[in-house]
Structures are given as structure tokens and as C-alpha cells.
N, C-alpha and C positions, 0 to 999 in steps of 0.2 A: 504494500500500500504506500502509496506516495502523497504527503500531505504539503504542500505545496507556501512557497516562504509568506507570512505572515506577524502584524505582531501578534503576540500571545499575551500582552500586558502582564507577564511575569504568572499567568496560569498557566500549570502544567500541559504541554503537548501532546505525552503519554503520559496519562493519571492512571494511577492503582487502578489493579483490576480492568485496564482494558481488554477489552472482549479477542481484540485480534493478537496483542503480545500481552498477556497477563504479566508474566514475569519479569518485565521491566516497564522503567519509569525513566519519565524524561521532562525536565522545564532546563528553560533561559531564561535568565533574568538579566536584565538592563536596571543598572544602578547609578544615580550622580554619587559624586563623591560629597561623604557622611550621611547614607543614606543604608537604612538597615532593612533589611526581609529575615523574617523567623516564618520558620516551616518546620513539620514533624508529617513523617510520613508511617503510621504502624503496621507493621509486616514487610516492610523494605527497607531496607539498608541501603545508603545514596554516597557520592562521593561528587564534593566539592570542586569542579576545575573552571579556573578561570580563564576566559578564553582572549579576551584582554585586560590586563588593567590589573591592581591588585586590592585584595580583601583580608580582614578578620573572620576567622569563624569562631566560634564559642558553641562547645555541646559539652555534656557531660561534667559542666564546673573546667572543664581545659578550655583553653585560649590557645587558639595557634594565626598567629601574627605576620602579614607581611607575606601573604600565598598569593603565588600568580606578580610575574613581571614582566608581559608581554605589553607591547606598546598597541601598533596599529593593526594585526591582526595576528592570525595561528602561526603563520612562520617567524615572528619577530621574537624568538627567543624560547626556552623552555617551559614544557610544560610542568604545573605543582597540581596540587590536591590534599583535601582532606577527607579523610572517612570519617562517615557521621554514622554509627550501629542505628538496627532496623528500632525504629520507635523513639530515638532519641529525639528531644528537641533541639532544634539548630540556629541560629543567629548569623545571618553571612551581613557585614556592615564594609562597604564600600571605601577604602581608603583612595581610591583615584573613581573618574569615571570609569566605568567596565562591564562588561559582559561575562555571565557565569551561565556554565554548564552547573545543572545538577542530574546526577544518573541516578540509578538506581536499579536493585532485584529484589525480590519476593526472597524473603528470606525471616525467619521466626525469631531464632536467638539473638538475645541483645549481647554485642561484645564492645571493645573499646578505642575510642576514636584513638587517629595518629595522623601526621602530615607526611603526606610523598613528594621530596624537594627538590630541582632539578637535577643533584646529585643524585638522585636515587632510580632515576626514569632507567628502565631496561629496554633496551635500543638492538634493533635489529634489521637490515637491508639485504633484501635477495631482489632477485630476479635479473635481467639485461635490458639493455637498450635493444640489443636484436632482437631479444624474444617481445619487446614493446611491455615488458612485465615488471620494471625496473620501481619500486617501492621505499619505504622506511616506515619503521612501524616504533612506536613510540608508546611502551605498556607501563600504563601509571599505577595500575592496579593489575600485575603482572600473577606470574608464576609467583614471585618471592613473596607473594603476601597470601597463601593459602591456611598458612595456621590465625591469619588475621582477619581474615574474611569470611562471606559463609558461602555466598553464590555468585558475587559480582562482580565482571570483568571488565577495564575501561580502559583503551588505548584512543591513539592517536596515528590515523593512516595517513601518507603522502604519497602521492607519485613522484618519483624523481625523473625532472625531465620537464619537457611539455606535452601533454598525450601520452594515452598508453590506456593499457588495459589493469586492473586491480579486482583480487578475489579468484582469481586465473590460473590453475585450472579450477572451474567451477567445482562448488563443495555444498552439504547440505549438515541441519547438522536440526533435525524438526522430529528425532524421535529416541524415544531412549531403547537402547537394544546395543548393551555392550556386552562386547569390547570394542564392537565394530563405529559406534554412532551415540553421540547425546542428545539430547532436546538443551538445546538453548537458546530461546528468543533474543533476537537482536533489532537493534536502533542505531540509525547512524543520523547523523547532519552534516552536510555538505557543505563547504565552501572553495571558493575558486580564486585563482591570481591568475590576470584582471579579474576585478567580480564580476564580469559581465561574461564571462566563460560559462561552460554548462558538458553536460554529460547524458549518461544512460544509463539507467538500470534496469539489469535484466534480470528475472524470475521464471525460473524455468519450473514447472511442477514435477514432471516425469522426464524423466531422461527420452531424448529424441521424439517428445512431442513437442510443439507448438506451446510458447508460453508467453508471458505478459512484459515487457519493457516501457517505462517512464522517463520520462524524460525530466532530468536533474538540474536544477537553478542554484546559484549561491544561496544557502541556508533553506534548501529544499530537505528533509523531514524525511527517509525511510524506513518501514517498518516489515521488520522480515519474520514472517510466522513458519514458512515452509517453502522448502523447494531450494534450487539450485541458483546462486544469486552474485554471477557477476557484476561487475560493472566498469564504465571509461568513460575517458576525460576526451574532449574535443584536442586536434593537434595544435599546439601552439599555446596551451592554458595546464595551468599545476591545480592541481585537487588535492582536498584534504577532508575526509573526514572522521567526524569524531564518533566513537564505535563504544555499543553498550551492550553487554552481553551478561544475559540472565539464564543460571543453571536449573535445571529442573530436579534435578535429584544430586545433583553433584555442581562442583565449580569447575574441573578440568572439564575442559571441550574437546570432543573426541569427533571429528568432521569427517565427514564420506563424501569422498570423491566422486564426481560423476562417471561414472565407469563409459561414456563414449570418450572423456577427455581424460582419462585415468591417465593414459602416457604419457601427458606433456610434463606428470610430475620427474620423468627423469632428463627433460629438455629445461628447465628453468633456474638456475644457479641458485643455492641456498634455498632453494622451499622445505627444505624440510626441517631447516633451524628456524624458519617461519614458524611451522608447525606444533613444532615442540615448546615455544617459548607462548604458545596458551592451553597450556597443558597445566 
């Protein structure tokens, strides 16, 4: 489902319990500087990234001070984060003008916030210019935080280059039946350099049938319930989006490959330290 850029006046995009991605959660908020939003989300555990500009948050009696130092968009520096556990209440107060991500997943036990700082971000780049697969992936809420986490996954994708393909070889990941496959819902939000650049995405249901493709704007909204879900960027425009991934029975995501495009995973340099590093 493709929900198309809008503002949201600081209501949730994907609110609890939606019908198409249950398992996660999604708002932006636009703040001037000294300006404060409090939110509690119960059954979901969320995490704090500021997409520009920098914040306070306050959960749990902790203060972590001084998150997010990006200037004028996603590429201008690293990205931070705080985990807020599922039910706490949270206080994000605006020390600059800025724009925040808040993610989230369906997740019961309350455990204890911490800040992820741009020293901490686990960083990983596959694919080529030849193969047009050419990437970096930027996990704020990585592997290394699974004794800290319950179900929720939150990076940051780029294409390196201008154009290319991203998600390549297609993969699905809409049911639980391991070792092979997990269910985990995902959300992404898009943006573009120039913003006026754009894209595709594609959702494929069954392999080698006929499936649905939208077409993707600066801060255009994807929501991925099932199926197989490439996507690219127009040639000449860099893309980025930001990616929320919610576990159903687990946090490690275990993806299945489209078996007509199974092979390209031995043509693609490093996919598979891709793979492992959302594990």
C-alpha cells in the first residue's frame, strides 16, 4: 500500500493496530525549536530518530540529551536514536527546528530505554555499480541490540550512486514457517536528492504472477504486508529510505528469496553480509 506524501500534523501515519501492518507503527513529527510532543504508545515499543535537527527525549525518569545532528536532510551526517520500551511514556522536546521519525513494533514486555549514537550505527555496503545494486545500509536498531529489544528493527537504506535498483534480489518475509521465512511487517518512507526525484515500488504476491507497482515521491509512505517487494530510484536521483520492521514471533528476520530470482544472490557482491546483519 502506498500512502502518498502528506502532512500528518504530527498524527500517526501507521497507528497501533492497523489493519494492513498490525505490527508496526509509524509518525513524523515537525517541531520549532522549544517545542515539546509527549506520546505513549501501549503494546509497542518505538524508537526515537531524528531525521533532521536535534532533540531531548525523557522516558522512564532518563534524559538523553543532544540526539540527532543532521542539518538539511538524511544525508547530512549520522544517524542517533532512542528506545522508548513498549508503554512507556515519552517527551521528544525540540532543541533546533527538526523533523523526527518515530517507529515502532507490537511488542508486550516493558524493558529499558538507551540512546544509539552515531558511534554506535552498524554500517554495511554491498552490491555494484554493474549489477545497478550498489547500496548502504545504516542499522540503528541493528543485530547488536537483541538482548535490548523485543521485536523492532530500524535502519536506514541508500542507494549509492544515482539510480539503481534496492531490495534486489527480491525477498518476502509475510509468514512464519522457520527456519526457512519470518513474518515481519514493514514501513518505509522515502526521500530523494533533488527532492523532486521519484521511484517504484514493486509488490509482487506470487512468484511469476502479475503484481502491483506504485509509484514513489519524496516522503511517499510504504506499507508492506506480503509478497515480494523490490524497489528503484529514477537514473540521475539518490534515495533513501527509512525502514521499520516489526517481528511476529521473533526479532531476527529470516527473508525468502524469490526462487525465479534466487540466483542473482551469487551475482551481487556482499548480499549476504547484507543479510546477516538483520539477523
Amino acid at each position: 500500500m502506498h500512502i502518498a506524501p502528506h502532512d500528518n500534523q504530527n498524527r500517526p501515519i501507521v497507528d497501533m493496530g492497523n489493519p494492513l501492518v498490525p505490527l508496526v507503527y509509524f509518525n513524523i513529527l515537525r517541531l520549532a525549536a522549544g517545542q515539546h510532543f509527549d506520546y505513549r504508545t501501549p503494546g509497542y515499543e518505538t524508537c526515537v530518530v531524528p531525521a533532521t535537527g536535534t532533540v531531548t527525549v525523557e522516558t522512564q525518569g532518563e534524559t538523553f540529551a543532544d540526539i540527532g545532528h543532521r542539518g538539511v536532510d538524511v544525508w547530512d551526517g549520522e544517524p542517533e536514536g532512542v528506545y522508548v520500551p513498549s508503554g512507556a511514556g515519552a517527551r521528544i522536546t525540540a532543541r533546533t527546528e527538526t523533523e523526527v521519525f518515530v517507529a515502532g513494533a507490537a511488542f508486550a514486555e516493558t524493558l529499558r530505554p538507551f540512546a544509539v549514537r552515531a558511534a554506535d550505527i552498524d554500517r554495511v555496503q554491498y552490491g555494484s555499480d554493474d549489477t545497478k545494486t550498489h547500496r548502504k545500509i545504516k542499522h540503528i536498531l541493528g543485530a547488536a541490540y537483541h538482548d535490548r529489544v523485543g521485536r523492532l528493527l530500524v535502519s536506514e537504506l541508500f542507494t549509492v550512486g544515482a539510480g539503481g535498483w534496492s531490495g534486489f534480489p527480491s525477498h518476502k518475509h509475510d509468514t512464519d514457517r522457520l527456519p526457512e521465512e519470518t513474518r515481519h511487517d514493514e514501513c518505509y518512507n522515502f526521500r530523494f536528492r533533488p527532492d523532486y526525484g521519484s521511484g517504484m515500488q514493486m509488490l509482487q504476491r506470487v512468484d511469476n504472477e502479475p503484481g502491483e507497482a506504485y509509484h514513489i515521491m519524496n516522503r511517499s509512505t510504504v506499507l508492506i504486508d506480503k509478497g515480494y517487494h523490490p524497489c528503484c530510484v529514477l537514473p540521475g536521483y539518490e534515495m533513501y529510505y527509512f525502514t521499520i520492521l516489526g517481528g511476529q514471533s521473533q526479532r531476527s528476520l529470516k527473508q525468502f528469496f524469490q526462487p525465479t530470482h534466487a540466483a542473482q544472490l551469487h551475482t551481487i557482491p556482499g548480499i549476504m553480509d547484507m543479510v546477516a546483519k538483520f539477523k
